[in-house]
Each structure stands twice: as C-alpha cells, then as structure tokens.
PDBQT receptor file of N, H, CA, C and O in Angstrom, charges set to zero:
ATOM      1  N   UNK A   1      -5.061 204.701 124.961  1.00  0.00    +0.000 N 
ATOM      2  CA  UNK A   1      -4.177 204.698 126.119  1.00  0.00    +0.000 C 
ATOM      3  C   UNK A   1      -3.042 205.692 125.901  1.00  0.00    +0.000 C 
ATOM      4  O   UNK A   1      -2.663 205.731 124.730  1.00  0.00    +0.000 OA
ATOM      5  N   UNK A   2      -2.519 206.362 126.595  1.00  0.00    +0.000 N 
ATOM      6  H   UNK A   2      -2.827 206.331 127.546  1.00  0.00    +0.000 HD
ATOM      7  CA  UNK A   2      -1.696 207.841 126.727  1.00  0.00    +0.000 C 
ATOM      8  C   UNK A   2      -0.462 206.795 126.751  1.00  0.00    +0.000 C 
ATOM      9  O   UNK A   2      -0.335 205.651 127.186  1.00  0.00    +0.000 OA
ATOM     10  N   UNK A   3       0.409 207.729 126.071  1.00  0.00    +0.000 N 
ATOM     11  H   UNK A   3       0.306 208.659 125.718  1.00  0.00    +0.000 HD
ATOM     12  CA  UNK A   3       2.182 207.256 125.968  1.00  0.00    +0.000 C 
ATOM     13  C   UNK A   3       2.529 207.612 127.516  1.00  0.00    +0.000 C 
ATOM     14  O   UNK A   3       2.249 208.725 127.961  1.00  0.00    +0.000 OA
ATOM     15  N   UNK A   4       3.047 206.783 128.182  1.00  0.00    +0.000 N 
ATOM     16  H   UNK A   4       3.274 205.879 127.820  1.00  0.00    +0.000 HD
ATOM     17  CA  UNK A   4       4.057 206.908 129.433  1.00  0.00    +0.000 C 
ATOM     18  C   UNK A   4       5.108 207.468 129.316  1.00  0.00    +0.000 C 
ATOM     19  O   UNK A   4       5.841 206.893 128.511  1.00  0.00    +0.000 OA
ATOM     20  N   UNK A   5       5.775 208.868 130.023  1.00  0.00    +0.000 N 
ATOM     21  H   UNK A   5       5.179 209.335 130.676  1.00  0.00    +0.000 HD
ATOM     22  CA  UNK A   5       6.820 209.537 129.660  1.00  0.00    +0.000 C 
ATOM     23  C   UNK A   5       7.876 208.914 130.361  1.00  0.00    +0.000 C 
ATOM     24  O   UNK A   5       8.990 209.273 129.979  1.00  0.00    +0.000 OA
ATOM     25  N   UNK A   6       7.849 208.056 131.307  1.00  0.00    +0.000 N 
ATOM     26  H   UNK A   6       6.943 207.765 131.618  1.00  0.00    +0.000 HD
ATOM     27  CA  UNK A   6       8.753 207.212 131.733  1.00  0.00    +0.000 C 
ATOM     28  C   UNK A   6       9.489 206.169 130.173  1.00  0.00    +0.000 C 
ATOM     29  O   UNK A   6      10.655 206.154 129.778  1.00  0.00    +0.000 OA
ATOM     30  N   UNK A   7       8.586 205.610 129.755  1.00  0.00    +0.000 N 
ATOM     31  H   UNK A   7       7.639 205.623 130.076  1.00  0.00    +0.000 HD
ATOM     32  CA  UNK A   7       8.517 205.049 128.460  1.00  0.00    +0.000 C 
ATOM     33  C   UNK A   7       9.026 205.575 127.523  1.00  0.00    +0.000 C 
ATOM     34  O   UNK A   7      10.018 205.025 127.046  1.00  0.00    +0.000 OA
ATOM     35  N   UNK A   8       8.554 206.767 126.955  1.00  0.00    +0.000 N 
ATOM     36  H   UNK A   8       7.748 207.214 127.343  1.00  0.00    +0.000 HD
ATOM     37  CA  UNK A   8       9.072 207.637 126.203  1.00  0.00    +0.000 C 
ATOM     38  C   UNK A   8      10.058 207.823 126.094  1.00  0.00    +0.000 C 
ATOM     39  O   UNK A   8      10.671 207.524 125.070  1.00  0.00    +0.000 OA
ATOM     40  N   UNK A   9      10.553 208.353 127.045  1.00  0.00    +0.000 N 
ATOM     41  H   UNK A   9      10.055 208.596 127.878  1.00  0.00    +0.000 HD
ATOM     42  CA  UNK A   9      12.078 208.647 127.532  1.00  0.00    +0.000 C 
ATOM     43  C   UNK A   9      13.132 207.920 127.117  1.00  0.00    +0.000 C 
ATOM     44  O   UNK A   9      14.300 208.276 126.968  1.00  0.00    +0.000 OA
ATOM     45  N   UNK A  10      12.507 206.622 126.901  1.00  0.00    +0.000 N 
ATOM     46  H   UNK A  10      11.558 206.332 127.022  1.00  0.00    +0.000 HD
ATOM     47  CA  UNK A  10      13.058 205.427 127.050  1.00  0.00    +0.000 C 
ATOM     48  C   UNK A  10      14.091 205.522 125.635  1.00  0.00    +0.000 C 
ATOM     49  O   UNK A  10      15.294 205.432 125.393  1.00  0.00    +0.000 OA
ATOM     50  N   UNK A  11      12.692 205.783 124.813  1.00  0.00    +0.000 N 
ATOM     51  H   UNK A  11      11.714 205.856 125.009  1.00  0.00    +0.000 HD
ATOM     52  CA  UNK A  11      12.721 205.201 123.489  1.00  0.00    +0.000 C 
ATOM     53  C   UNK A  11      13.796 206.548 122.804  1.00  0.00    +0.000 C 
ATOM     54  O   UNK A  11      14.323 206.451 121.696  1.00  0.00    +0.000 OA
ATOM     55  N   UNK A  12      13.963 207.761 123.723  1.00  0.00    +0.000 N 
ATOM     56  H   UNK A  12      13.535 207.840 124.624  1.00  0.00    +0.000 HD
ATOM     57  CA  UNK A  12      14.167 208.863 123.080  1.00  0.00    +0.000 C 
ATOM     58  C   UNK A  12      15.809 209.172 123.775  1.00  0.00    +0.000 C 
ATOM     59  O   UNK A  12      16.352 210.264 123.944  1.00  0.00    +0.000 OA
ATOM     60  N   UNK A  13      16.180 208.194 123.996  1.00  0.00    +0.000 N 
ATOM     61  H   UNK A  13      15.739 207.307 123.858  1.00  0.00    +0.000 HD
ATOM     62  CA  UNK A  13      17.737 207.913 124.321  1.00  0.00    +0.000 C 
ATOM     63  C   UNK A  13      18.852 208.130 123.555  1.00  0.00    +0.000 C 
ATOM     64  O   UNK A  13      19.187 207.480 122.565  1.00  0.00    +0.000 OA
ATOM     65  N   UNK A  14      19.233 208.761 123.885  1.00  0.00    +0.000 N 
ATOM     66  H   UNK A  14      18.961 209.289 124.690  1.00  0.00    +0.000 HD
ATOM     67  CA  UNK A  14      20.720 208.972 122.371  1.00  0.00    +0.000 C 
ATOM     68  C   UNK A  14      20.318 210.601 121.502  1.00  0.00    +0.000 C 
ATOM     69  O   UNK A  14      20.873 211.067 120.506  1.00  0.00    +0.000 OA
ATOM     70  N   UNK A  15      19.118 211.207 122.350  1.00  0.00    +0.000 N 
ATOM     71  H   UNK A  15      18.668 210.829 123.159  1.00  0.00    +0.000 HD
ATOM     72  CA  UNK A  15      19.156 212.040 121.457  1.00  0.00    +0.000 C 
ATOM     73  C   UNK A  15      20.055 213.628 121.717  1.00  0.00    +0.000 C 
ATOM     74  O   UNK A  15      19.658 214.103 122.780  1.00  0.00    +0.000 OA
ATOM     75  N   UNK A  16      20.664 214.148 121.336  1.00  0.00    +0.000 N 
ATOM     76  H   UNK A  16      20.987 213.762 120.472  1.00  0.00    +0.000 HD
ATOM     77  CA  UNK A  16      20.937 215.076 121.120  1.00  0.00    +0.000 C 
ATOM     78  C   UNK A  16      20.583 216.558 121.465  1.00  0.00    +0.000 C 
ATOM     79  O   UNK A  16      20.661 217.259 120.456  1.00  0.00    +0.000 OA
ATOM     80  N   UNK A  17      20.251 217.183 122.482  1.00  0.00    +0.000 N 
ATOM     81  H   UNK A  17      20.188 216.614 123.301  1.00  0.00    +0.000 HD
ATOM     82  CA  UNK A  17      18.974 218.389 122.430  1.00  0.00    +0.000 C 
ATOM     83  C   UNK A  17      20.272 219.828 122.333  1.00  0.00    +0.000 C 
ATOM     84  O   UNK A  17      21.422 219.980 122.743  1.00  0.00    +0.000 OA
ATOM     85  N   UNK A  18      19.538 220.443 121.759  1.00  0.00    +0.000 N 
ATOM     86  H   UNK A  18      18.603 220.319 121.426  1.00  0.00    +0.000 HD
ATOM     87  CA  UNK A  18      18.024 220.624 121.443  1.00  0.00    +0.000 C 
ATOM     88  C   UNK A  18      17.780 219.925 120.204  1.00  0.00    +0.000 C 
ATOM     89  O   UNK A  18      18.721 219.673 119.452  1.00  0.00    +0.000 OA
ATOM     90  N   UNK A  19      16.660 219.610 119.945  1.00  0.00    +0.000 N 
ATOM     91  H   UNK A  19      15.896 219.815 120.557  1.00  0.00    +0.000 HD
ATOM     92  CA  UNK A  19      16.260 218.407 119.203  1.00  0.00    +0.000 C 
ATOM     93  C   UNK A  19      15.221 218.878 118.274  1.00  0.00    +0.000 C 
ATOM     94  O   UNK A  19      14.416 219.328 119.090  1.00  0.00    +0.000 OA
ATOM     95  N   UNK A  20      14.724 219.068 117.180  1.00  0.00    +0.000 N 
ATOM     96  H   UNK A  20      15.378 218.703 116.517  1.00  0.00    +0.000 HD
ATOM     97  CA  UNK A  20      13.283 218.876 116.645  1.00  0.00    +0.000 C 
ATOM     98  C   UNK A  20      12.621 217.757 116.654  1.00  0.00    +0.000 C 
ATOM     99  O   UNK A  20      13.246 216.697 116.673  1.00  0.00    +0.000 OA
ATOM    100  N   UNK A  21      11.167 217.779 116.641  1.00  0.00    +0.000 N 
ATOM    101  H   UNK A  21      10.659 218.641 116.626  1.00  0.00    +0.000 HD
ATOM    102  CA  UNK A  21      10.147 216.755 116.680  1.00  0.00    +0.000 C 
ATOM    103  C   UNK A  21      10.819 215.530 114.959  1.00  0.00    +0.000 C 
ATOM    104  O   UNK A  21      10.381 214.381 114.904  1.00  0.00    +0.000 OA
ATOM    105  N   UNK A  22      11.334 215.792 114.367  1.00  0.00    +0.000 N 
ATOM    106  H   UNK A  22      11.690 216.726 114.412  1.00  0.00    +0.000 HD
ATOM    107  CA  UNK A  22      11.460 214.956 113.291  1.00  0.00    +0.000 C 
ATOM    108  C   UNK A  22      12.620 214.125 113.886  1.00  0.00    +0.000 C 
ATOM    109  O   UNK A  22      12.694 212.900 113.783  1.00  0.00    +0.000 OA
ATOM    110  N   UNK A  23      13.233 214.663 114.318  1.00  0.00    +0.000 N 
ATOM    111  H   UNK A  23      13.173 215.657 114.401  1.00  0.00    +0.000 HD
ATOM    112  CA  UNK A  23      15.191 214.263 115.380  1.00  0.00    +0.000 C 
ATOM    113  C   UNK A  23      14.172 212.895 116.293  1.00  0.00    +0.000 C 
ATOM    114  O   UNK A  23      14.116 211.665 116.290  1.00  0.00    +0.000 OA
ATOM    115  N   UNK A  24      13.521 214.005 116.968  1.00  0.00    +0.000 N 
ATOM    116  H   UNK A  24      13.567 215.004 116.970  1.00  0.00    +0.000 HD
ATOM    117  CA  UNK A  24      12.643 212.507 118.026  1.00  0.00    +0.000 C 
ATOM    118  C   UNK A  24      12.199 211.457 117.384  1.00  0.00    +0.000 C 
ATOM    119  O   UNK A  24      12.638 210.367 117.750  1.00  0.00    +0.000 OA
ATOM    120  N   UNK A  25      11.297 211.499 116.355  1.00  0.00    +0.000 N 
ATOM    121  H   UNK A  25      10.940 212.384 116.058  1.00  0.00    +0.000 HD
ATOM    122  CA  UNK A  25      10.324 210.798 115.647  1.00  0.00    +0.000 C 
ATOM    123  C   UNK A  25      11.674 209.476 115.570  1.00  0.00    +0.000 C 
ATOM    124  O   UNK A  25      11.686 208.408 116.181  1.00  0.00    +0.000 OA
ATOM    125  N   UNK A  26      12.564 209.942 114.743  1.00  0.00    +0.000 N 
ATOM    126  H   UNK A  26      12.554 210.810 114.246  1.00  0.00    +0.000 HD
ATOM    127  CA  UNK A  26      13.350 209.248 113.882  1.00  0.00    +0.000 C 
ATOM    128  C   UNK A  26      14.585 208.443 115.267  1.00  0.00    +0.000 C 
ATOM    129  O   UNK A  26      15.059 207.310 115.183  1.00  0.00    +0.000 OA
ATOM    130  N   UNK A  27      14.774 209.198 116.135  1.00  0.00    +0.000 N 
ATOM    131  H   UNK A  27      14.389 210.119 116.203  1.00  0.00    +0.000 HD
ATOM    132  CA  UNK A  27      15.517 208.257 116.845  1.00  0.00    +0.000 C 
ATOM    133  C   UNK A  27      14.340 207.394 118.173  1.00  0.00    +0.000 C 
ATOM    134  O   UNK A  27      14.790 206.530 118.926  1.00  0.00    +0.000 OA
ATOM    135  N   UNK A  28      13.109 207.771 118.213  1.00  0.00    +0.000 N 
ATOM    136  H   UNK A  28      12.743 208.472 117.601  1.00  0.00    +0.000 HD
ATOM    137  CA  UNK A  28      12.175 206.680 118.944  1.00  0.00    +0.000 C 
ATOM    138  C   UNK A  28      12.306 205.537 118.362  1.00  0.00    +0.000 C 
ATOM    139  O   UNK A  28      12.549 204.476 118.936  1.00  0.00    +0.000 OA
ATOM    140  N   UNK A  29      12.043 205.812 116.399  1.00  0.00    +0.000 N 
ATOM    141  H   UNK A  29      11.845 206.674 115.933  1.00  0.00    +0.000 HD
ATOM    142  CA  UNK A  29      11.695 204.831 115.452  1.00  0.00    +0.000 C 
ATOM    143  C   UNK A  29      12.836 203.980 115.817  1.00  0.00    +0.000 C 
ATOM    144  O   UNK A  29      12.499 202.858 116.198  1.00  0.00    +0.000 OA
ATOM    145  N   UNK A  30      14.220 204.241 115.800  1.00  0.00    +0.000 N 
ATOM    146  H   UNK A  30      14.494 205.152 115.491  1.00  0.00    +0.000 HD
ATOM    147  CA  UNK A  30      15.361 203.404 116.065  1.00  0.00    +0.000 C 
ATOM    148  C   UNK A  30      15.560 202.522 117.022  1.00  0.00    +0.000 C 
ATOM    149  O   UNK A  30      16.182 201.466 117.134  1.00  0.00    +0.000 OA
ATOM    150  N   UNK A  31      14.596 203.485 117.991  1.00  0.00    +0.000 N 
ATOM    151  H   UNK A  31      14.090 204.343 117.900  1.00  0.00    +0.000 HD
ATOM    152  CA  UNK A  31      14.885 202.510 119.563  1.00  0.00    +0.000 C 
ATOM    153  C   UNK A  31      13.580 201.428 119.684  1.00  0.00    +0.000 C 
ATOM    154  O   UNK A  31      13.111 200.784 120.622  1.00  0.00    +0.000 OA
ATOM    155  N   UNK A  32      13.267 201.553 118.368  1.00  0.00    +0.000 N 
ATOM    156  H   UNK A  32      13.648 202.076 117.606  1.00  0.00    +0.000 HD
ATOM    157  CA  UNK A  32      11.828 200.337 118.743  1.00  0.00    +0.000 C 
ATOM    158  C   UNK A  32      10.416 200.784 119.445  1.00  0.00    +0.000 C 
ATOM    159  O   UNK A  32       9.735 200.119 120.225  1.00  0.00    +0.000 OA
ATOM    160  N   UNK A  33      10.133 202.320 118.860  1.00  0.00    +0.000 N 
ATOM    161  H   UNK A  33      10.686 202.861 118.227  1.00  0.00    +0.000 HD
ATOM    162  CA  UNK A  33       8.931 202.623 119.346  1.00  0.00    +0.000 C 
ATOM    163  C   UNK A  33       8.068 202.328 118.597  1.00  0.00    +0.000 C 
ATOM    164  O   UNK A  33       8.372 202.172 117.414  1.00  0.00    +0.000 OA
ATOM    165  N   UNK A  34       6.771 202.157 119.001  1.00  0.00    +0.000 N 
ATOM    166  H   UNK A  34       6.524 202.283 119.962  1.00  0.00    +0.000 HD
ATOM    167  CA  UNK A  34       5.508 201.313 118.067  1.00  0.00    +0.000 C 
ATOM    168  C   UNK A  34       5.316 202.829 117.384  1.00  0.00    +0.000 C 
ATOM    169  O   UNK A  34       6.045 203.822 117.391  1.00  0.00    +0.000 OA
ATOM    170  N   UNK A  35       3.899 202.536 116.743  1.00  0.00    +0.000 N 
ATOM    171  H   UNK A  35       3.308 201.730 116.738  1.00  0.00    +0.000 HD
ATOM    172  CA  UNK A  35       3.270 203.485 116.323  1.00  0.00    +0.000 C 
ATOM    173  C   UNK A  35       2.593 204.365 117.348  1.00  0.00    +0.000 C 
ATOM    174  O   UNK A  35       2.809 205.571 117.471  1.00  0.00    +0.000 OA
ATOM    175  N   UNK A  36       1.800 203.688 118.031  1.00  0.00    +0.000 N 
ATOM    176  H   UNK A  36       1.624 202.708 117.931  1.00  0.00    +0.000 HD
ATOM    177  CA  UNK A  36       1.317 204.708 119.383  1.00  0.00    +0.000 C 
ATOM    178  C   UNK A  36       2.513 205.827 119.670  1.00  0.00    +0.000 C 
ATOM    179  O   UNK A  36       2.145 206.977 119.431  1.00  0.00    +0.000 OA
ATOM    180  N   UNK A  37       3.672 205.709 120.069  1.00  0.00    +0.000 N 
ATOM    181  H   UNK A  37       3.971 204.775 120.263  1.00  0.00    +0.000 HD
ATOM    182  CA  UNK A  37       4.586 206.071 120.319  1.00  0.00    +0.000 C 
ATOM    183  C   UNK A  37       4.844 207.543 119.328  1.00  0.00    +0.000 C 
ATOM    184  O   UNK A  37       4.746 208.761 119.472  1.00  0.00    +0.000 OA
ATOM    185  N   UNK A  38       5.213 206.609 118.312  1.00  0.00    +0.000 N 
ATOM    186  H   UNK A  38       5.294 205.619 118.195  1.00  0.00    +0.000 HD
ATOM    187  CA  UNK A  38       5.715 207.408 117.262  1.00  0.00    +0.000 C 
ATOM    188  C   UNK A  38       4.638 208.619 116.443  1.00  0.00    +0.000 C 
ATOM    189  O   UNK A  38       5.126 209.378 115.605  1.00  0.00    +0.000 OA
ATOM    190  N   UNK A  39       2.972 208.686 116.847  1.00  0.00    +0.000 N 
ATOM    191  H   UNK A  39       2.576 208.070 117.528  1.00  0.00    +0.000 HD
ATOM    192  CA  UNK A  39       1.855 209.479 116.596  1.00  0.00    +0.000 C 
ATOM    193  C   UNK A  39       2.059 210.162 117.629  1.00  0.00    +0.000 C 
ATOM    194  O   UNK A  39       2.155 211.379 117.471  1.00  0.00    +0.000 OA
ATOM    195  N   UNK A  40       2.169 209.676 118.804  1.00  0.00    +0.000 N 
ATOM    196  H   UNK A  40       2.091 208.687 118.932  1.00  0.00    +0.000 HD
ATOM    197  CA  UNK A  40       2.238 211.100 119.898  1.00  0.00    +0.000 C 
ATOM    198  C   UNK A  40       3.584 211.952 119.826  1.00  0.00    +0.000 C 
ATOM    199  O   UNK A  40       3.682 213.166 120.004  1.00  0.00    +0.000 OA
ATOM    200  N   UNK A  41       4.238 211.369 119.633  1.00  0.00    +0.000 N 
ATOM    201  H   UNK A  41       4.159 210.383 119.488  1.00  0.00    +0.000 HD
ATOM    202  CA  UNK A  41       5.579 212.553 119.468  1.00  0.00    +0.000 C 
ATOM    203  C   UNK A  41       5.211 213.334 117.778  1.00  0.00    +0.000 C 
ATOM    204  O   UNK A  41       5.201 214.561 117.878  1.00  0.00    +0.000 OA
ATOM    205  N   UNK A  42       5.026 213.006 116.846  1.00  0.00    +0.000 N 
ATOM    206  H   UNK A  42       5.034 212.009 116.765  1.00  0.00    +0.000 HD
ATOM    207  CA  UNK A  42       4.243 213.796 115.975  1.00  0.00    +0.000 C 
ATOM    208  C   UNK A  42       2.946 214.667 116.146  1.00  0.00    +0.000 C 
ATOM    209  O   UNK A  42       2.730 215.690 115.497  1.00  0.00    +0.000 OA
ATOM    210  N   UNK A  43       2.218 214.206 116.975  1.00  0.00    +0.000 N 
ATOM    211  H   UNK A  43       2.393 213.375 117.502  1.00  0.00    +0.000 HD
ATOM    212  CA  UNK A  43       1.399 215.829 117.181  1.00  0.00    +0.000 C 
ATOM    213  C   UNK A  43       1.914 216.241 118.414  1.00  0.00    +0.000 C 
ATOM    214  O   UNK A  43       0.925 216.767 118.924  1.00  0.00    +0.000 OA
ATOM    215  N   UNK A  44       2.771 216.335 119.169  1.00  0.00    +0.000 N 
ATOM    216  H   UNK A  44       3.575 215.908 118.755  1.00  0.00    +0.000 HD
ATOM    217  CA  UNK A  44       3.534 217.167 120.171  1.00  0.00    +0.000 C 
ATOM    218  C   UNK A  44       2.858 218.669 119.308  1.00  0.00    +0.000 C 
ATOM    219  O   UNK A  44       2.688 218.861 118.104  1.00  0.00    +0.000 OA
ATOM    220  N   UNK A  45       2.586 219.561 120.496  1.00  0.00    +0.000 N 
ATOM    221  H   UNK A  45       2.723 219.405 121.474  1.00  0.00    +0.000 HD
ATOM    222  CA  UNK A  45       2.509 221.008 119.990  1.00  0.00    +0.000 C 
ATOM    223  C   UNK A  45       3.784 221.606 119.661  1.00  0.00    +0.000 C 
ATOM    224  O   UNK A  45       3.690 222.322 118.663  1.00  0.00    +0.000 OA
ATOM    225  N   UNK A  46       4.861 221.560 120.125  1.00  0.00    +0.000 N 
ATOM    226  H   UNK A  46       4.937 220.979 120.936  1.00  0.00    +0.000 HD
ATOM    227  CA  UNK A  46       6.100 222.337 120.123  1.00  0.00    +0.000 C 
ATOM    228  C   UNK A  46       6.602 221.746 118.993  1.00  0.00    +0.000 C 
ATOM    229  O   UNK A  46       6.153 220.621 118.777  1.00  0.00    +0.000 OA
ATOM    230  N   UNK A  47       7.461 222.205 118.149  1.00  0.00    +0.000 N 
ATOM    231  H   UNK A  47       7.826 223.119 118.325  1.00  0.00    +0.000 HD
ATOM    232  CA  UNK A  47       8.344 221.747 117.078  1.00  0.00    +0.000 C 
ATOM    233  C   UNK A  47      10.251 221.636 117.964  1.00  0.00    +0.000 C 
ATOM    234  O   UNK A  47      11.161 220.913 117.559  1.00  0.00    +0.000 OA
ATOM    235  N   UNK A  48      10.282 222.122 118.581  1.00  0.00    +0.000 N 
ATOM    236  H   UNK A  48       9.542 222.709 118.910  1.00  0.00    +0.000 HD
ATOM    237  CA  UNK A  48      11.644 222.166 118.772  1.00  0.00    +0.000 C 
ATOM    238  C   UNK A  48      12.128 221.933 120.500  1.00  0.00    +0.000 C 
ATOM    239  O   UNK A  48      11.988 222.904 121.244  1.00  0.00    +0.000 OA
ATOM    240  N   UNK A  49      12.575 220.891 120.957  1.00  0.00    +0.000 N 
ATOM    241  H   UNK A  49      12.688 220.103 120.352  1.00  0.00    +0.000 HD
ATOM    242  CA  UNK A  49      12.897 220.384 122.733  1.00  0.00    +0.000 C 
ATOM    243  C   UNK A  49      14.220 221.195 122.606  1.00  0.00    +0.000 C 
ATOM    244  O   UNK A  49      14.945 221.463 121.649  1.00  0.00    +0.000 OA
ATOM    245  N   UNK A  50      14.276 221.620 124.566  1.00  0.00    +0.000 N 
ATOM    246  H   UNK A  50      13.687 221.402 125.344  1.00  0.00    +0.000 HD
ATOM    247  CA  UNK A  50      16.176 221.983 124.573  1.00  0.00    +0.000 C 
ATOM    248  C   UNK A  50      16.630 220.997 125.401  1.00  0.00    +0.000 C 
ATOM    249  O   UNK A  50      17.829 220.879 125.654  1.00  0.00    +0.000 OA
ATOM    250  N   UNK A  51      15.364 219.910 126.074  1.00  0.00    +0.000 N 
ATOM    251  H   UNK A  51      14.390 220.005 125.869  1.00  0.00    +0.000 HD
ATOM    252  CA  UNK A  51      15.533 218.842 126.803  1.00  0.00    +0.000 C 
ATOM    253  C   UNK A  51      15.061 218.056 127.027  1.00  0.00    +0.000 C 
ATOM    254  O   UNK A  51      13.897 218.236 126.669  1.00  0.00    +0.000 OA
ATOM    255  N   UNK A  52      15.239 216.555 127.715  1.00  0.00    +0.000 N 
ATOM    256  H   UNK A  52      16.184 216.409 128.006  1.00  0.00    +0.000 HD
ATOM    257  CA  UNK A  52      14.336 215.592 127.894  1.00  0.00    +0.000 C 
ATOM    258  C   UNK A  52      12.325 215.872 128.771  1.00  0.00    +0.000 C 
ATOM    259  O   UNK A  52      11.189 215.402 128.825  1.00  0.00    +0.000 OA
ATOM    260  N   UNK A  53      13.329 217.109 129.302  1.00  0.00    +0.000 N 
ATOM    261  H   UNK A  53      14.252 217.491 129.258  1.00  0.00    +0.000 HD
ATOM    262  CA  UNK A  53      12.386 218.038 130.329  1.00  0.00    +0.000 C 
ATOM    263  C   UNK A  53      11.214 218.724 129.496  1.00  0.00    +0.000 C 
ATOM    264  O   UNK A  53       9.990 218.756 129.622  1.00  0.00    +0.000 OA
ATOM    265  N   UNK A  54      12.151 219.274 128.565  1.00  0.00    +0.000 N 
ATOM    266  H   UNK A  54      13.145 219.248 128.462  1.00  0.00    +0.000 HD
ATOM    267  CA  UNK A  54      10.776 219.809 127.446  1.00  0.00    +0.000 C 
ATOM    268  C   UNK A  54       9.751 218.807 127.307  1.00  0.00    +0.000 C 
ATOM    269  O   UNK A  54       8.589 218.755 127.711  1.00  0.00    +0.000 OA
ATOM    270  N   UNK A  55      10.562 217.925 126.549  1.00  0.00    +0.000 N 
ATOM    271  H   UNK A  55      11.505 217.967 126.221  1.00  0.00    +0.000 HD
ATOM    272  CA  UNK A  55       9.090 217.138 126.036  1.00  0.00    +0.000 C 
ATOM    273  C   UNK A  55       8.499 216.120 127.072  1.00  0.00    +0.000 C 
ATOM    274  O   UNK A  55       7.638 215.402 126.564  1.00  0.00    +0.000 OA
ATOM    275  N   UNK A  56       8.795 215.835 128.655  1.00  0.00    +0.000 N 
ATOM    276  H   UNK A  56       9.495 216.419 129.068  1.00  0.00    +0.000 HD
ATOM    277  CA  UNK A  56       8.081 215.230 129.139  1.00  0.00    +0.000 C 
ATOM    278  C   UNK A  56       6.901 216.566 129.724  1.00  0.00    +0.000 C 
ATOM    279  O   UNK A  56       5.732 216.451 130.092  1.00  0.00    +0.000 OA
ATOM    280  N   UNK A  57       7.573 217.508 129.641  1.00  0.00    +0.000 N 
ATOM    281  H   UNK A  57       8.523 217.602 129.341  1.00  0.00    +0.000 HD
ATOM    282  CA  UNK A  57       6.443 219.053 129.618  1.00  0.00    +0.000 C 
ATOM    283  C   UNK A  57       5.296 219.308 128.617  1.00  0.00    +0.000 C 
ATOM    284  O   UNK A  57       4.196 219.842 128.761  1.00  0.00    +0.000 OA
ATOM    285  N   UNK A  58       5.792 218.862 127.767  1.00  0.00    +0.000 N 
ATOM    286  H   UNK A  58       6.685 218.428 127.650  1.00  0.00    +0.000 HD
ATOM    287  CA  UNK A  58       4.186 219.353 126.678  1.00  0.00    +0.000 C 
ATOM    288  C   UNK A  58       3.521 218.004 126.461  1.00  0.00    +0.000 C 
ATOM    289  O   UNK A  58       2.367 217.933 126.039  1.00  0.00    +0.000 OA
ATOM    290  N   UNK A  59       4.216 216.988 126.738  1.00  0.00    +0.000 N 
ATOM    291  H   UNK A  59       5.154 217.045 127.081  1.00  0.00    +0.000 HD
ATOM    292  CA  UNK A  59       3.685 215.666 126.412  1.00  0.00    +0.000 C 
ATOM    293  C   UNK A  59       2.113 216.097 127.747  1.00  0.00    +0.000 C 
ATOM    294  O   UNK A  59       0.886 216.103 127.649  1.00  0.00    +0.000 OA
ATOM    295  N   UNK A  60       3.169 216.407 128.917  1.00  0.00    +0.000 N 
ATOM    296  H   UNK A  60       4.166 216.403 128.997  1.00  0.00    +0.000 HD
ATOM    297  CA  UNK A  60       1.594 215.944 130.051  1.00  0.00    +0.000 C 
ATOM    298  C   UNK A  60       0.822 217.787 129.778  1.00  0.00    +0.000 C 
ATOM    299  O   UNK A  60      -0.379 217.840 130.044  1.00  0.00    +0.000 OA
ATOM    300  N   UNK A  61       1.364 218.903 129.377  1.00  0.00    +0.000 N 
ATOM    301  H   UNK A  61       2.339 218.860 129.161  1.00  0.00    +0.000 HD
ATOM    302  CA  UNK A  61       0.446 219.694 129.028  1.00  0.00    +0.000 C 
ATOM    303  C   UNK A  61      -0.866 219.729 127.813  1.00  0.00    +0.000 C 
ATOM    304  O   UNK A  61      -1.741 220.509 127.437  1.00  0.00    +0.000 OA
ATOM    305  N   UNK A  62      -0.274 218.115 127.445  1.00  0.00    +0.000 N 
ATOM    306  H   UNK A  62       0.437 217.482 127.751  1.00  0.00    +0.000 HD
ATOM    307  CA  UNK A  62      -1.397 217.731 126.212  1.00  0.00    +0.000 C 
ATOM    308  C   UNK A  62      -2.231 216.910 126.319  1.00  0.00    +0.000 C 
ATOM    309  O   UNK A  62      -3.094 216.746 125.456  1.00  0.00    +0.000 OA
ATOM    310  N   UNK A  63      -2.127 215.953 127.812  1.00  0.00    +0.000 N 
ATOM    311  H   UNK A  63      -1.426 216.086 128.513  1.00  0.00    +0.000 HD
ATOM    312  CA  UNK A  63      -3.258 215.424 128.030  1.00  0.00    +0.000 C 
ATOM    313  C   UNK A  63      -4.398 215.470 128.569  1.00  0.00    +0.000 C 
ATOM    314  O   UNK A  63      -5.192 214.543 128.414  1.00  0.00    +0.000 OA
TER     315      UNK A  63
C-alpha cells in the first residue's frame, strides 16, 4: 500500500527546508511514523527537499 502524502506531511511537521532525506527520516521517526513510512522517505530519489512541495513531488513521481 503507497504512503499518503496527505499523511506524510503529517508526520514531516516541524521540519525545516531545505531539508535532506536523513532531516526527514529522523523527524517522521519523531512524529510517530511506522516503518512503511519511514522506507518510503528513504528510497525517495532526490537527496535534498527546498519544500513540503518537493517531496509531495517525487513521492507521486515515484509511483
């Protein structure tokens, strides 16, 4: 089942951008993202967001 970027979003609150994928990983982990969660933001193609916009962008260019 595909991560919901509504969801996502959720979990990726408080962050800071521009952001790297490790910045995300680590503040999803905080906000109580499962593992599902926390595997899709690790293979994200991009290493580096300048916004929430980025990564709800490559999230759906990856499914």
């Amino acid at each position: 089942m595909a991560v919901n970027p509504i969801q996502l979003q959720k979990f990726l609150r408080g962050v800071d951008y521009p952001a790297d994928k490790d910045t995300l990983v680590e503040r999803a982990r905080a906000n109580g993202a499962d593992d599902r969660v926390l595997d899709t933001l690790r293979r994200l193609r991009a290493d580096s967001f300048n916004s929430p916009n980025d990564v709800s962008e490559v999230l759906g260019s990856e499914r």
